[in-house]
C-alpha positions, -999 to 999 in steps of 0.1 A, spaced: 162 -132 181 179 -159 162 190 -155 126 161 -155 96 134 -155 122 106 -135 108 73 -120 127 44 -119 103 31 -81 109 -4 -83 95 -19 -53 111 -13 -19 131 -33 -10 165 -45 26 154 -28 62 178 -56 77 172 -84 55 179 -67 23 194 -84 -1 165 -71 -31 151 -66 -23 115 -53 -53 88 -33 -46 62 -42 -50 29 -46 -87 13 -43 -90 -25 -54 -131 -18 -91 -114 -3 -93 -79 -11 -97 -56 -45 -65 -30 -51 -93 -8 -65 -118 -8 -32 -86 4 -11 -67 21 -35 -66 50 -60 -36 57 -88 -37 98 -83 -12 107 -113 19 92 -99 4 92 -62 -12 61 -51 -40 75 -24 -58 50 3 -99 49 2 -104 28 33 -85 26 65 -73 -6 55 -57 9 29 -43 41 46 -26 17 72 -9 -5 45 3 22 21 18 44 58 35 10 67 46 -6 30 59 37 15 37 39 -15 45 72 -17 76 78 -6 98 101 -24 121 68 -46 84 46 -58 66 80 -66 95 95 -91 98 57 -104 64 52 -108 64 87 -127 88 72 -151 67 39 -156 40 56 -165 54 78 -189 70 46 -206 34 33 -206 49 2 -184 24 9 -149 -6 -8 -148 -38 11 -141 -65 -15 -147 -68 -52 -134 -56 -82 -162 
């Protein structure tokens, strides 16, 4: 593969079902349909959602204990602008 060549991944083909699932769009879709700020956890509501935040680490150990500290600060958003 040459050098800066990118593949666009815009969705995952389920294990457990073999479905087609699309990642998350902020251009089309509402954060707040697929998504859920849990205290510092970010939780998925639709398989769209579950898929993206797997692939992208919401949750993974570094963006959780950050994500604690911007809250705290008062710096995380938690509502649309």
């Amino acid at each position: 593969m040459p050098v800066g060549f990118v593949i666009a991944t815009r969705a995952v083909i389920s294990g457990e079902t073999g479905e087609f699932i699309r990642f998350f769009n902020p251009r089309r879709d509402s954060w707040f349909v697929h998504f859920v700020l849990n205290e510092s956890l970010i939780k998925p509501r639709t398989k769209i959602g579950h898929v993206t935040a797997q692939i992208l680490g919401f949750n993974d150990a570094n963006r959780v204990q950050e994500r604690q500290i911007l809250i705290q600060l008062g710096k995380y958003p938690d509502r649309p602008n």
